[in-house]
Steps between C-alpha positions, in 0.01 A plus 500: 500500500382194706547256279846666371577396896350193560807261380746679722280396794689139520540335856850466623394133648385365131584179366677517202532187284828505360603407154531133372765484228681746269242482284274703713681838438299670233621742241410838406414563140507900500812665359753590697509806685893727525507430865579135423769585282874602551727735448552556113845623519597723212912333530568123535504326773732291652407136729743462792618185631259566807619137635846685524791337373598255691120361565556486838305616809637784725373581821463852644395602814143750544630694198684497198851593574674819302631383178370187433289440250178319537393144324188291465739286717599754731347438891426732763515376842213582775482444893719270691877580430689524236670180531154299595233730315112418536391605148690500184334767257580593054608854502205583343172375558124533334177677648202349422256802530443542152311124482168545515545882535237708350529858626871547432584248229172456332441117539362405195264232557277757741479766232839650590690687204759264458294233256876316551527448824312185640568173725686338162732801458613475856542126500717558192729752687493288807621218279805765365579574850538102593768542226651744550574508918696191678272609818192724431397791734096561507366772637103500551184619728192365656335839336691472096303423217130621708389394840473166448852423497523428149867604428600208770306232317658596197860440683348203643397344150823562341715400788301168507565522121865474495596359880426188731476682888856349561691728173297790602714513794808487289392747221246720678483759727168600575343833690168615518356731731260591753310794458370666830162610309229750675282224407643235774304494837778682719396227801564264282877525546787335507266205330375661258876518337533095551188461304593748215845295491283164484323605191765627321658165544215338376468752171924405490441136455813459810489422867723801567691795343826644533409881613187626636531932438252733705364683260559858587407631788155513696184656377569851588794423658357463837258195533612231510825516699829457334524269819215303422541472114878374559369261763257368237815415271704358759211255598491411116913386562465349820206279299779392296316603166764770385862523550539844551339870524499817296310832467424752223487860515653560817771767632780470653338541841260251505751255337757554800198444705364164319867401472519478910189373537589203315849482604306410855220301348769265312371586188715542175413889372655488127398785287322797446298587151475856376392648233845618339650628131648789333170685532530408883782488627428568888597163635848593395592858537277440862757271613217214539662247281847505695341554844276161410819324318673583869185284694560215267196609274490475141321790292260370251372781239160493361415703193864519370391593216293759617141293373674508161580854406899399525450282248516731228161412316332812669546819432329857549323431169412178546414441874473184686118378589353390798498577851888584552533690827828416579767718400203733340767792369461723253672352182721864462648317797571151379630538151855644627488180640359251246764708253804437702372085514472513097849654512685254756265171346642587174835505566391154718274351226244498750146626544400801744347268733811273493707793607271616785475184644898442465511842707264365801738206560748734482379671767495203706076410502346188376269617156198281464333603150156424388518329194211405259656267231783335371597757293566724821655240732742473246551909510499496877819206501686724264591742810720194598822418384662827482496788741517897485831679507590714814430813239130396372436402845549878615353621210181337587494585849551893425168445281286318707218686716438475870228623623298594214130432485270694255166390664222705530267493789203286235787251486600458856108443544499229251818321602382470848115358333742270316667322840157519605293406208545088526329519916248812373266468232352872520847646447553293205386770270858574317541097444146428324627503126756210607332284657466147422221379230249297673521306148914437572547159554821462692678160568609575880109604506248254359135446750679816670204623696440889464311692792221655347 
C-alpha cells in the first residue's frame, strides 16, 4: 500500500517544466477503451448548421432567451450591463476535468482504463474546439487532472498552441478555480488565495484570467469564513489579475450574500457553477437558476451529461467505469430518460447527449462538457444549431429526477475520502488502483520531483 501512495504525495509548490513543442505530446499505443467513443446511434444522424444561418454573432444577456436557438456563434453576456457587458461567453462551453483525470475518466497514460485517452487525444479535441467556436469558453481547476495542476497545463499548452496572449483575449474566456482545501493553513488567509491564483497563472502560460470561481464552499462549511474566502477573491481582482468572480456549488443564500458583498467591494460577481442535468435537475425546479439570472449571474452546469450516462453508450448491462459519483442513480431510473433522448434525437438526427445538452440551454444554464477527443467535440457542437420544441422540452422535464440519490452510506464515506484524498495520503485507500505509474512520463511533468 505505501508505494501504491507514494506518487499522489506531490507538493503543491513544485516546479513543473512545461512542454517545448507539439512534438512533446506522446501517444498511447493500447486500444481504445468505449469510454472514448460516441454514441453509435442505431438511425442517421443529421449535422446542423451550428454557425446558424446567417453566420452571425448574437448576443444574449446571463441566459439564453426562450426560443432561440443556440450557435457556435451564439454569445452570452456576463457582468456589467447589457449594453456595456464585461465578458462575452459561447453558449456552451468545455470542462476540462477529464484531462489528466484518472479516478473518473481513467487517464490512460497513469494506468487508467481508457488506453485512448492521453495528452494527444485532448490536444486533438482542443484543436476541434478552436474550429468549431468564434470565442471558446474553458472551464478548469487548480485540483483537475491530480494535485499538481495538471489539467491547467494542459489548457496552458494548447492555448499557447493555437493563440499569441493578445487573440486569447478575443477568442478565450478562461476560469479556473480556487479550491478552499482542508489542506491550506487556515492563518494563512486571504494570501494564501493570491498565491494559489499566482500559480495557476503560471501553469496557464497568461498574466491573468477572465473568472476566478471559489470552488465550493469551505471545508466543512465552517472554517474558513465565507467572509474570508470571498475576501481572498476580491484581493485577487483588486490585483488586477482576473476580471471578474464566480463560485461553484453554492445556494441561493450564500449567493445573495456573496452577491452584496461584492456589490460593496466593487467587484464584478458573474456566475454560479452547479452540478445540473436531467438526472439533476434541482437548480431549476429550486428556483436557483432564475433567482441567480435576477442578480445578474449566469448558471454554468457541470456534469451535463451526468459523467456520461446521458450519452447513451451506458446502459444497465453495460455500465460506465470509474469513479462516477455524481448523479450515482440506479439505471431503472435513467433509462425512461435515456429512452425518451433516443426518441426526440431521432426525430432530430441527433445523439442523446446532443439532446440533453440542447435541454440545459434551454433551461437557461451555461453547459460546459468534458470532452476527450475530436470525435466528441464534434458530438458536443451538434446540440447547436437547432433547438427543442416547447413539447419535447416538457416531455423532458416531466422525466427528469430531483432529488434522487441512490448512495449508500460506503459511498458517502468514499466520496468525502475522494475531496479529501489529493491533501490526505492515509485516506487514499479507494484511489490506489488509479494512481499514476511512477514509470508515466508526462510532458507537463518531466524532473517533476516526487516526495518520497
Amino acid at each position: 500500500m505505501d508505494s501504491l501512495l507514494k506518487p499522489l504525495s506531490l507538493r503543491r509548490d513544485s516546479q513543473i517544466a512545461l512542454p517545448l513543442s507539439p512534438m512533446s505530446i506522446q501517444e498511447t499505443s493500447q486500444p481504445e477503451g468505449a469510454a472514448s467513443s460516441t454514441y453509435a446511434a442505431p438511425y442517421p444522424l443529421t449535422s446542423s448548421a451550428i454557425a446558424g444561418p446567417s453566420g452571425t454573432s448574437d448576443c444574449f444577456h446571463i441566459a439564453l432567451p426562450p426560443d432561440e436557438i443556440p450557435t457556435s456563434r451564439t454569445l452570452i453576456t456576463l457582468g456589467g450591463s447589457e449594453g456595456q457587458p464585461l465578458l462575452k461567453v459561447p453558449a456552451m462551453g468545455v470542462g476540462a476535468f477529464a484531462w489528466g483525470d484518472v479516478v473518473t475518466y481513467g487517464w490512460g497514460p497513469a494506468g487508467g482504463y481508457d488506453k485512448r485517452l492521453d495528452d494527444k487525444s485532448v490536444s486533438e479535441g482542443f484543436d476541434e474546439l478552436v474550429k468549431i467556436y468564434s470565442k471558446l469558453f474553458i472551464d478548469v481547476s487548480e485540483h483537475y487532472g491530480s494535485d499538481n495542476g495538471y489539467a491547467e497545463h494542459i489548457v496552458g499548452f494548447n492555448l499557447d498552441k493555437h493563440f499569441t496572449l493578445a487573440q486569447r483575449d478575443q477568442r478565450v474566456v478562461l476560469a479556473t478555480k480556487f479550491a478552499p482545501s482542508a489542506s491550506r493553513h487556515p492563518y494563512k488567509y486571504p494570501q494564501v488565495v493570491q498565491d494559489a491564483l499566482q500559480e495557476s497563472l503560471n501553469r496557464l502560460q497568461t498574466p491573468s484570467i477572465d473568472i476566478y470561481q471559489l470552488q465550493g464552499p469551505s471545508t466543512g462549511g465552517f472554517w474558513p469564513r465565507l467572509e474570508t474566502l470571498a475576501d481572498g477573491l476580491a484581493r485577487c481582482y483588486e490585483a488586477g489579475k482576473i476580471k471578474a468572480v464566480g463560485t461553484c456549488n453554492l445556494g441561493i443564500n450564500d449567493v445573495r450574500w456573496l452577491h452584496d458583498y461584492f456589490q460593496k467591494r466593487n467587484v464584478p460577481y458573474v456566475s454560479n457553477q452547479v452540478e445540473f442535468s436531467l438526472l439533476h435537475m434541482e437548480p431549476y425546479t429550486s428556483g436557483l437558476i432564475r433567482e441567480c439570472r435576477s442578480l445578474g449571474i449566469a448558471t454554468i452546469a457541470y456534469s451535463p451529461l451526468a459523467v456520461g450516462r446521458l450519452t447513451g453508450k451506458y446502459s444497465s448491462k453495460h455500465l460506465p467505469e470509474g469513479y462516477r459519483n455524481l448523479s450515482h442513480i440506479s439505471w431503472d431510473k435513467i433509462e425512461p430518460i435515456l429512452d425518451e433522448l433516443i426518441s426526440i434525437g431521432q426525430k432530430h438526427g441527433k445523439t442523446p447527449g446532443a439532446v440533453a445538452l440542447n435541454w440545459v440551454m434551454c433551461k437557461g444554464a451555461i453547459p460546459i462538457p468534458s470532452i476527450k477527443n475530436a470525435e466528441q467535440a464534434k458530438d458536443c457542437s451538434e446540440a447547436l444549431g437547432w433547438r427543442l420544441t416547447e413539447d419535447e422540452e416538457t416531455r423532458l422535464n416531466s422525466l427528469g429526477l430531483v432529488n434522487e440519490r441512490d448512495w449508500n452510506i460506503f459511498r458517502k464515506v468514499t466520496e468525502w475520502c475522494y475531496h479529501q484524498a489529493s491533501y490526505y495520503p492515509v485516506v487514499n485507500f479507494h484511489r490506489a488502483p488509479f494512481v499514476r505509474s511512477p514509470k508515466w512520463s508526462s510532458p507537463f511533468a518531466r524532473n517533476h520531483p516526487r516526495s518520497s
